[in-house]
N, C-alpha and C positions, 0 to 999 in steps of 0.2 A: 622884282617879286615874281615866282612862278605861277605861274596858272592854274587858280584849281580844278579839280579834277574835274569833267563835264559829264552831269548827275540826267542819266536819261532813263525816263521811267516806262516801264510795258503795261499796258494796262490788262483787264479778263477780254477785253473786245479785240486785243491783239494790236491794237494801235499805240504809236512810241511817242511820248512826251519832253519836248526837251526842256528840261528847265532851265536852262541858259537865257533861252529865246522866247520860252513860255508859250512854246508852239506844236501843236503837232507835227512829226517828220516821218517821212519813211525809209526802206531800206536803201533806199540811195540816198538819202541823206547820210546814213549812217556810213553807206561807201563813202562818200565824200570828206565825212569827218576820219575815215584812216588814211584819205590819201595824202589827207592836208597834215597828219601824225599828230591831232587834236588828241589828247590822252581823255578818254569819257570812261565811261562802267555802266551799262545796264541791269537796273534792278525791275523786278516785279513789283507792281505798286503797290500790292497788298504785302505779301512776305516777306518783302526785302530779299530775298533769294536774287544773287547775281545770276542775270542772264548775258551777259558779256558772249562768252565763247559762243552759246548755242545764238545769239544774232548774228556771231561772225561769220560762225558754220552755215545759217542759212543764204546769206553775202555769199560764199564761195559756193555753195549748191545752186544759186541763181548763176551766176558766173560761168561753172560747168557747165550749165544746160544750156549756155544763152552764147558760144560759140565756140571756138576752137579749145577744147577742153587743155586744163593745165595737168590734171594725173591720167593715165591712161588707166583701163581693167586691170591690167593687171598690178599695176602699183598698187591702186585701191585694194584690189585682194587680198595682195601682201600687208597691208597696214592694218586692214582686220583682222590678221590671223595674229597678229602683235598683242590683240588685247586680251588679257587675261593669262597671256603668256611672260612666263619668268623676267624676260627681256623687255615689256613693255616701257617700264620707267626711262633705261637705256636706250631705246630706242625713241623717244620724243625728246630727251637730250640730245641726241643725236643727231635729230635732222632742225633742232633748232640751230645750234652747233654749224649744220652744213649749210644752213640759208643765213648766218650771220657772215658766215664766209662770202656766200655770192653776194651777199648785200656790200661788204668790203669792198670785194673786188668791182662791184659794180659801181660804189662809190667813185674808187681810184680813176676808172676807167672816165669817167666824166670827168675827174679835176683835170685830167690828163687832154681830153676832150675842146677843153675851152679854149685854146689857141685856134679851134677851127670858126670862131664863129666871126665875125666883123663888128664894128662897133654897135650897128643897130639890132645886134641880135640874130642877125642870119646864120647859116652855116653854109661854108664855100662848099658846094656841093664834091668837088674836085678832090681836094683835101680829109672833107668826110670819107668818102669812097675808098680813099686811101688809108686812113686810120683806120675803116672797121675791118678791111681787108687785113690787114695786119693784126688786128687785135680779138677778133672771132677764135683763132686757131690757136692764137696764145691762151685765150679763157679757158679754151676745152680743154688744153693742153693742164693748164693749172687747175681747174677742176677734175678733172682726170690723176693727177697727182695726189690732191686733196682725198678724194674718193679710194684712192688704190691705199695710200696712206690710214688712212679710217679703218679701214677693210679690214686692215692687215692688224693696228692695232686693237681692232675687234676681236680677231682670232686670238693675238697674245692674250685678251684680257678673257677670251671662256678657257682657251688652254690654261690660265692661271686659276680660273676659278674649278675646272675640273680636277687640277693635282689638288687644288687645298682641299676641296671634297674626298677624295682619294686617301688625304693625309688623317682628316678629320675621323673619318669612319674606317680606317685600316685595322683597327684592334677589335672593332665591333663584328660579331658573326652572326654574319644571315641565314635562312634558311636557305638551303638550295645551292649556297656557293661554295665550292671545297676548298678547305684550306688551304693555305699557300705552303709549299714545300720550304723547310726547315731549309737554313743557310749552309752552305758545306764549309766549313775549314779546312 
């Protein structure tokens, strides 16, 4: 039987309830339950309004501030300028899309991985050093393809959406744009 979902309540004083454990927890707790891939949902305890995202969001604002940052300025920049732009739906497809990829690969990369380790769980240091030296450049390599690939079918798909707009409104006449000259025979 699956596990049901783990029902975590927010209360008005800002403090998080679990009712699994019938405990108060806090924001590392709540890191703790995405690393361990517990499926939960956070609600508001008065409205039921899910607060899921906005406790994940503040998880990853602690995370930023607290050391070597995982987005840089200027990425952040670029992902705001996304929102309320044509493209933002496509773009959160996108980069979910791009981190199931790295999550893949990252997957593979450790099945791949477990010949390095001995029975008790060590890893031969030797052997490590050698797999990741070889498999760093290959990631980049295949993320880099990934990426150029994306890229590229990003362009086909606005060049496809600009000819159908082109097609769609071709009979319609604007103000201010002069007709298209008549076809010669």
């Amino acid at each position: 039987m699956a596990n049901a979902m783990r029902l975590i309540k927010k209360y008005p004083n800002r403090r998080l309830y679990d009712t699994q454990t019938s405990a108060y927890i806090t924001l590392a707790d709540v890191k703790q339950l995405v690393l361990a891939n517990e499926d939960f949902k956070v609600v508001d305890a008065k409205s039921s309004e899910d607060l899921t995202r906005s406790i994940l969001l503040q998880i990853i604002l602690e995370e930023e501030a607290g050391g070597t940052p995982l987005f840089s300025s200027p990425m952040l920049a670029q992902i705001i300028r996304f929102y309320g732009h044509a493209m933002q739906g496509m773009m959160g497809t996108y980069l979910e899309k791009t981190m199931q990829a790295f999550v893949e690969i990252q997957n593979k990369m450790q099945e791949q991985s477990k010949g390095f380790y001995d029975p008790k769980g060590m890893p031969n240091p030797e052997l490590w050093a050698q797999f990741m030296s070889m498999q760093a450049p290959m990631v980049q390599a295949m993320m880099g393809n990934y990426i150029e690939q994306s890229k590229n079918l990003f362009v086909q798909m606005q060049e496809q959406m600009q000819q159908q707009t082109r097609n769609m409104f071709q009979n319609f006449p604007f103000a201010g744009t002069p007709p298209e000259p008549p076809e010669r025979k």
